[in-house]
PyMOL commands that place a pseudoatom at each C-alpha (Angstrom):
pseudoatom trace, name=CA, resn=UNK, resi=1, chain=A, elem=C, hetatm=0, pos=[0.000, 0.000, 0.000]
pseudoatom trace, name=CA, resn=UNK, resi=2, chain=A, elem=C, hetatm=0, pos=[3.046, 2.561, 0.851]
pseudoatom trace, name=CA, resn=UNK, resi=3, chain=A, elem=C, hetatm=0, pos=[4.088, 1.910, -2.812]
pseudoatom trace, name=CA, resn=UNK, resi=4, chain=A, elem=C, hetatm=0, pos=[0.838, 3.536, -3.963]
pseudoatom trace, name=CA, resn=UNK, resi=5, chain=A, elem=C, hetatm=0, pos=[0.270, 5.753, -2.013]
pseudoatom trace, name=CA, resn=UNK, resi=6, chain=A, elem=C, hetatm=0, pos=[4.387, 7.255, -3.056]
pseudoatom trace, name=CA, resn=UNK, resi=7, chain=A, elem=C, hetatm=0, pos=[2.870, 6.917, -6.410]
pseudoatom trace, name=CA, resn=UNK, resi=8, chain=A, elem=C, hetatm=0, pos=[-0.148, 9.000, -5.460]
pseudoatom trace, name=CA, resn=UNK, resi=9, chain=A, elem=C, hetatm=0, pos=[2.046, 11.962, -4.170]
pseudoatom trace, name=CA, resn=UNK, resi=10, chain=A, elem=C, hetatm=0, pos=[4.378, 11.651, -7.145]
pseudoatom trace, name=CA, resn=UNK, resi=11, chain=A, elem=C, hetatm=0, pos=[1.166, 12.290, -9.415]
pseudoatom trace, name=CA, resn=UNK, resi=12, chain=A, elem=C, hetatm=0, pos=[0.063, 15.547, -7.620]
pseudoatom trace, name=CA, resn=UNK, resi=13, chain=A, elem=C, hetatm=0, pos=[3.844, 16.794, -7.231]
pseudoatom trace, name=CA, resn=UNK, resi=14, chain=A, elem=C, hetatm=0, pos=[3.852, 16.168, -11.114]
pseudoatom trace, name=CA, resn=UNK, resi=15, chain=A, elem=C, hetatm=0, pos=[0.471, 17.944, -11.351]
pseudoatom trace, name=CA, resn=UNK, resi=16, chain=A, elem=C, hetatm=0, pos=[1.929, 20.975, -8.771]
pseudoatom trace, name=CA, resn=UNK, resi=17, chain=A, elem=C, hetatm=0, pos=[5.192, 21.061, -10.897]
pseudoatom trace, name=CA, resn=UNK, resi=18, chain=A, elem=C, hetatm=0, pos=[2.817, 21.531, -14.518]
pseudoatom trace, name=CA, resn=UNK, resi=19, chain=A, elem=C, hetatm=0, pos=[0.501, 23.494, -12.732]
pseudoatom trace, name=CA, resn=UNK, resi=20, chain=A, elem=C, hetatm=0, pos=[3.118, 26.040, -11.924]
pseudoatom trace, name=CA, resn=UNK, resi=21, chain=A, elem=C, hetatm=0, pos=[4.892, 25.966, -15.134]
pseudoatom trace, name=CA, resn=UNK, resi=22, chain=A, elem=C, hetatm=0, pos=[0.643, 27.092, -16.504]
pseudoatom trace, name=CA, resn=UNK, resi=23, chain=A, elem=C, hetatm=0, pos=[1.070, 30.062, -13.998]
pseudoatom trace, name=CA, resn=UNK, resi=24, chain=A, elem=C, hetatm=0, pos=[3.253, 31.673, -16.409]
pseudoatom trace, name=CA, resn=UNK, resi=25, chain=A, elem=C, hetatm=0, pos=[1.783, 31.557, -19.552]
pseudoatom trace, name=CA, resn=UNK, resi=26, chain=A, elem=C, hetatm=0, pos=[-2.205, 32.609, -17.424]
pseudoatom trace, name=CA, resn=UNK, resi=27, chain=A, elem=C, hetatm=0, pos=[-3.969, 34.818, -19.640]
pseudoatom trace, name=CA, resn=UNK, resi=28, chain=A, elem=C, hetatm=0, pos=[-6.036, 36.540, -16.986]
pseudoatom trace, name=CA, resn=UNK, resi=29, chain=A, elem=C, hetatm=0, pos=[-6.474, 36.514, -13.137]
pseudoatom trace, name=CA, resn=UNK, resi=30, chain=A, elem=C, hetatm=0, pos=[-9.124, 34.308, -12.985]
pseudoatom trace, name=CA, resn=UNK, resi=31, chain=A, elem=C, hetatm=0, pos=[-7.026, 31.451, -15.262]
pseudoatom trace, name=CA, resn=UNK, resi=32, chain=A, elem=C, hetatm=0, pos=[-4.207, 32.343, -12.813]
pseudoatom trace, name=CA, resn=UNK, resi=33, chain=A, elem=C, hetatm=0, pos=[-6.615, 32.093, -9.617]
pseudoatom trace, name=CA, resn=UNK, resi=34, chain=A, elem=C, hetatm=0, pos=[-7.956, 28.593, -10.796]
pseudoatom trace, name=CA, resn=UNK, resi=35, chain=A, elem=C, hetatm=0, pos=[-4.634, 26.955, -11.781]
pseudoatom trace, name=CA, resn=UNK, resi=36, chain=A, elem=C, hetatm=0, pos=[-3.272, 28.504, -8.089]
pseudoatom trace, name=CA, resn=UNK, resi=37, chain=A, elem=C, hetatm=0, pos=[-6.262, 27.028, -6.511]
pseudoatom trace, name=CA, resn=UNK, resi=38, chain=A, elem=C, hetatm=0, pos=[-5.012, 23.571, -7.850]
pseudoatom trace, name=CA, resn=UNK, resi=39, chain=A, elem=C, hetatm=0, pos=[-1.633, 24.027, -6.436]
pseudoatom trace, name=CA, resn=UNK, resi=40, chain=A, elem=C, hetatm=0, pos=[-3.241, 24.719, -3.222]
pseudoatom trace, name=CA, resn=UNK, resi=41, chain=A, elem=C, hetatm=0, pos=[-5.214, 21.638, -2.756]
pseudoatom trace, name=CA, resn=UNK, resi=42, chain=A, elem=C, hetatm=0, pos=[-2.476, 19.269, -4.601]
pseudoatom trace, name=CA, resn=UNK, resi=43, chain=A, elem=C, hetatm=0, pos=[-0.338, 20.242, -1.714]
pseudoatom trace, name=CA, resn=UNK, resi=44, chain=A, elem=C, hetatm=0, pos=[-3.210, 19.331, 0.863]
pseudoatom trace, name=CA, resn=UNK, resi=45, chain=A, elem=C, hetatm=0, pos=[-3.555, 15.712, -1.001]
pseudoatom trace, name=CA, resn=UNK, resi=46, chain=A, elem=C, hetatm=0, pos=[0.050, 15.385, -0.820]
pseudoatom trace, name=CA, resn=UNK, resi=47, chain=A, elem=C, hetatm=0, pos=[-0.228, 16.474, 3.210]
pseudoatom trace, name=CA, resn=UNK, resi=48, chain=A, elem=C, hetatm=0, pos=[-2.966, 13.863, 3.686]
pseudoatom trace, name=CA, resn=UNK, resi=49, chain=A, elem=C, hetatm=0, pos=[-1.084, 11.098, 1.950]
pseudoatom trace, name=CA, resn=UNK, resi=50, chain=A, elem=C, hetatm=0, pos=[1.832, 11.681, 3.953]
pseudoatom trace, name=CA, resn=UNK, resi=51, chain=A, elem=C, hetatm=0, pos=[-0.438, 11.369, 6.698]
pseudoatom trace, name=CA, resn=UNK, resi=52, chain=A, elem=C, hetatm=0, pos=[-1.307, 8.159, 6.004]
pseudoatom trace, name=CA, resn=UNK, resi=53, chain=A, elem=C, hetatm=0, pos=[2.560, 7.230, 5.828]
pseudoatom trace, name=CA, resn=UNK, resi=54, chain=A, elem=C, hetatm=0, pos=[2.739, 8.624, 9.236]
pseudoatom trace, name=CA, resn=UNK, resi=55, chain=A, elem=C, hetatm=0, pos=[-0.625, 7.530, 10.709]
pseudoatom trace, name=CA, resn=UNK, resi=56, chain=A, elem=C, hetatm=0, pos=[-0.685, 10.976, 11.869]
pseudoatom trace, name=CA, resn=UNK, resi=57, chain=A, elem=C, hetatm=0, pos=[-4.239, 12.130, 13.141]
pseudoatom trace, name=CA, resn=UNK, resi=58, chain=A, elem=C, hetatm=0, pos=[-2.776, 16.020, 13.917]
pseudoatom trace, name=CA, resn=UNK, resi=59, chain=A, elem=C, hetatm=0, pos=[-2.065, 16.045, 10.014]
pseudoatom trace, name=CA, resn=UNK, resi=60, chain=A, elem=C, hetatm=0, pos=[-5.132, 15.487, 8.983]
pseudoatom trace, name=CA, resn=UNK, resi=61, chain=A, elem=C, hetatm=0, pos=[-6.813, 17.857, 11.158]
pseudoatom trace, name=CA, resn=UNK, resi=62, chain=A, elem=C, hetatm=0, pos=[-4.650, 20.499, 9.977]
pseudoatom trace, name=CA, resn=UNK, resi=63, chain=A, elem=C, hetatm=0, pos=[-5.422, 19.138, 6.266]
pseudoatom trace, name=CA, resn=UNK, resi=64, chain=A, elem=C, hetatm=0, pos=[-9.391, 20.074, 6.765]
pseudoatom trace, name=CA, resn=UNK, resi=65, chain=A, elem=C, hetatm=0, pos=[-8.804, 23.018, 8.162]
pseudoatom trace, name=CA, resn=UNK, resi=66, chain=A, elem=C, hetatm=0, pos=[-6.498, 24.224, 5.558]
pseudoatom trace, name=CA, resn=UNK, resi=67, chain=A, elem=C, hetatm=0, pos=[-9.022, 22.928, 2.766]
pseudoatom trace, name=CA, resn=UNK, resi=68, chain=A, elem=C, hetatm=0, pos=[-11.931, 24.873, 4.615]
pseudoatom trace, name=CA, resn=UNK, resi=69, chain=A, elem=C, hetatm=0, pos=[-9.663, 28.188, 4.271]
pseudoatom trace, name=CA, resn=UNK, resi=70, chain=A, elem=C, hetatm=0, pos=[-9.022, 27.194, 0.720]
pseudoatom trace, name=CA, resn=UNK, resi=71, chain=A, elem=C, hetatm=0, pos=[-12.455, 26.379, 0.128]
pseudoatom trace, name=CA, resn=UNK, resi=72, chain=A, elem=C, hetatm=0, pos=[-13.279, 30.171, 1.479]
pseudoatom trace, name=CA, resn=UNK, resi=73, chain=A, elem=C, hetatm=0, pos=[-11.042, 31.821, -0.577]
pseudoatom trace, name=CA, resn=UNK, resi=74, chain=A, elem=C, hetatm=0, pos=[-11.970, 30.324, -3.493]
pseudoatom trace, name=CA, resn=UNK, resi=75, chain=A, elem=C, hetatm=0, pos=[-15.288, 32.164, -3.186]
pseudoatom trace, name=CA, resn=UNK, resi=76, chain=A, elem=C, hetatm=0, pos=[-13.963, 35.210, -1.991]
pseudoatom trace, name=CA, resn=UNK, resi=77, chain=A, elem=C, hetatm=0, pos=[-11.451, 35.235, -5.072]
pseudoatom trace, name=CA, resn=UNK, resi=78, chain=A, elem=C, hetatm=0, pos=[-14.733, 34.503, -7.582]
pseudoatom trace, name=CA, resn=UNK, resi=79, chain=A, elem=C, hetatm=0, pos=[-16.494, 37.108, -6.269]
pseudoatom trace, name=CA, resn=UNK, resi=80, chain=A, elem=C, hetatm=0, pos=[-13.888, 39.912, -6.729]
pseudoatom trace, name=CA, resn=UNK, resi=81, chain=A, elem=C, hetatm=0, pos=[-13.191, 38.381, -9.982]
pseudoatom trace, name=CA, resn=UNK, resi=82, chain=A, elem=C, hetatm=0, pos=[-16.607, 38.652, -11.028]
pseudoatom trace, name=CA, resn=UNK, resi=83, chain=A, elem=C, hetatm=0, pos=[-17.007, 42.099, -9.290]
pseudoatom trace, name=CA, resn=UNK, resi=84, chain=A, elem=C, hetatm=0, pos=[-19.830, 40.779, -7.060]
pseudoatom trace, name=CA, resn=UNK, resi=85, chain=A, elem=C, hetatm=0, pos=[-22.061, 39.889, -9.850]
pseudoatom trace, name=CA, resn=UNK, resi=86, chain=A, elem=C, hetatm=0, pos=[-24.263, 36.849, -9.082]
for i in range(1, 86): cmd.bond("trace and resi %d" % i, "trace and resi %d" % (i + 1))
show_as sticks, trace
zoom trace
């Protein structure tokens, strides 16, 4: 099972490393703002899947709570993008 879940983080650090490489060549803020967004929550997977290595309860915890904030500025960032239009 510790071989796939390695594997697992070695697909989202791929996905972080092509995901900031698409940074660069964003168009706009809101391209910019999703691909970031991605980065973001890769890097939570890869926290969670090391928590599985670990068996480490305190990871996870931290995990959800740093999704939640992600989560919130997601919206926040959508609605400045979109000027508060519903």
């Amino acid at each position: 099972m510790t071989v796939v879940v390695y594997l697992a983080m070695a697909v989202l650090a791929v996905a972080i490393g092509l995901s900031l490489w698409q940074i660069r060549a964003a168009v706009d803020a809101a391209s910019a703002a999703v691909v970031g967004d991605l980065v973001f929550f890769s890097g939570i997977g890869i926290l969670l899947l090391l928590s599985v290595v670990r068996e480490s309860a305190a990871v996870v915890d931290a995990a959800l709570l740093a999704a939640l904030l992600g989560i919130l500025a997601t919206v926040a960032l959508a609605r400045i993008i979109t000027r508060g239009r519903r």
